[in-house]
N, C-alpha and C positions, 0 to 999 in steps of 0.2 A: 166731298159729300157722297157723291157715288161710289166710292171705295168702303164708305161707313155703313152705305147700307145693304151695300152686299157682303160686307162680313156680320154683320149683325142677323142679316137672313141666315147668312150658313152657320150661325151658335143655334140659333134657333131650329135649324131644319132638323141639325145633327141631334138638337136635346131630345124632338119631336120623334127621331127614330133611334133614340136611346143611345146613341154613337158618341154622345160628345161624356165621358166619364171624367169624374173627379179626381183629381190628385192633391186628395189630401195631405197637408203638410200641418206642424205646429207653429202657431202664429198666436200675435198679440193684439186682440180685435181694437184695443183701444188705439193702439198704435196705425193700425191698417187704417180706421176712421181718422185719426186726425193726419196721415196723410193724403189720404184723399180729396179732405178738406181745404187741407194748403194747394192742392191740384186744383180744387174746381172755386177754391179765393179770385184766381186770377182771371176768371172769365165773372164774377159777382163783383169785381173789383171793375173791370169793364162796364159791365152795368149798372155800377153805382149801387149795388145792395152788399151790405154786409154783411160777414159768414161771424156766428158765433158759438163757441161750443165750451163747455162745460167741463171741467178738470175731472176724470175717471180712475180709476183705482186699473192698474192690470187685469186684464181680464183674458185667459190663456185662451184659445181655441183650437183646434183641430180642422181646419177645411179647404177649397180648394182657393189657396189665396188670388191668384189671377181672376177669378171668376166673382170672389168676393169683393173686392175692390171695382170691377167691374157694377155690380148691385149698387156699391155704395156710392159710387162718382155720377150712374145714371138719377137714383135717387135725391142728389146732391144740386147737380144739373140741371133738373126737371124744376128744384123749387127756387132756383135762384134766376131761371127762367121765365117762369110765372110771379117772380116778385116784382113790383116796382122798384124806378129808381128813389132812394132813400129809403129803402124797405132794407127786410134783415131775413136773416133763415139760420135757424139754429139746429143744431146736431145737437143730441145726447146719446149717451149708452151707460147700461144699465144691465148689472147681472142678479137674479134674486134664484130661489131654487129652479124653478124651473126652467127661467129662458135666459137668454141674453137680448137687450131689447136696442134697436138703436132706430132711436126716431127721430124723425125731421120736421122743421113744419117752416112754414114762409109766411108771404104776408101778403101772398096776391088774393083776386079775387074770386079765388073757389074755387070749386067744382058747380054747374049749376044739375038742379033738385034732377034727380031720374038719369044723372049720366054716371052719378059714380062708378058703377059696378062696368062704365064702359072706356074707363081709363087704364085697361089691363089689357082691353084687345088692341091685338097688332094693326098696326097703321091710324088709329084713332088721334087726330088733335083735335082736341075741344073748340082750343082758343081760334076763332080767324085768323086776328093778325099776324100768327106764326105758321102759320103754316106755308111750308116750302121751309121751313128755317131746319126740323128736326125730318125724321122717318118714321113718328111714331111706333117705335121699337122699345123705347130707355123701360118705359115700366113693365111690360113684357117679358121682354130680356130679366130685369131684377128679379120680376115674379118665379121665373121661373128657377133663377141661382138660389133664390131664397128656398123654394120648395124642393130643389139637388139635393139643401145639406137638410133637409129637415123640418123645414121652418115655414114661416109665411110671410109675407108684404100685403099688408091690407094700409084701405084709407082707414085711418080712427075718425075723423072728421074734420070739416071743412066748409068755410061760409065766408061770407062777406069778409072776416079778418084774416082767410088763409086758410090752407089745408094742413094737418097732419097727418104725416106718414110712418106706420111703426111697422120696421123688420123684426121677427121675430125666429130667434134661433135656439136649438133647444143646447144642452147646456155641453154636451158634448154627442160631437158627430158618432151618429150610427149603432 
């Protein structure tokens, strides 16, 4: 756990002083997500929530794969974390002209009213009873991969049935 969050500090310290650069490569975002998906099954399958996601057409990309899969496993994590047991969290992804979208949403109990915008700062858990479990890093850290290649991670919304999470990436890097 101490190994995780002192690497997660140094992605971060390094983005912070512009040090940690991209190595973009050609990739298959649909491809990237539903492996991450099968990665982060086995800790929802732990938990008794199930992971579901939606059949996608190829969707090419250009960006820095390590760092993206990185975004998408914390994002993946965070909501299979916050779901109950017998709960569910689904992925999709989505290309239209201008973005490529891939959003997440689960089935816990929220964000409550006035903290959204505080689930982006570093070392922030909302929840009590997790805390000591995470480092408060996973949405941080994504916030900021997503905004390297271009893009954003915003909350879309979230209440009493879950939150939704949509990355948004623009259609090709740079």
């Amino acid at each position: 756990r101490l190994s995780r969050l002192v690497e997660d500090m140094l992605v971060l310290a390094r983005a912070d002083a512009g040090g940690h650069p991209l190595r973009p490569v050609d990739l298959y975002l649909d491809e990237l997500v539903d492996d991450c998906r099968r990665a982060v099954d086995v800790l929802a399958h732990e938990r008794g929530v199930t992971m579901q996601r939606a059949h996608s057409p190829e969707i090419p990309f250009k960006g820095d794969e390590d760092l993206l899969r990185q975004l998408v496993v914390n994002v993946l994590q965070n909501a299979v974390q916050h779901s109950p047991a017998g709960g569910s969290v689904a992925v999709t992804i989505a290309q239209d002209a201008d973005a490529i979208r891939i959003r997440v949403s689960d089935e816990g109990p929220g964000i409550p009213a006035g903290d959204e915008g505080r689930i982006f700062d570093r070392f922030v858990q909302l929840d009590p009873a997790r805390r000591g479990q995470g480092t408060g890093l996973g949405l941080p850290i994504a916030r900021w991969i997503a905004e390297a290649h271009g893009g954003t991670l915003v909350l879309e919304k979230s209440g009493p049935g879950g939150s939704l999470f949509c990355v948004s990436l623009p259609v090709s890097l740079g």
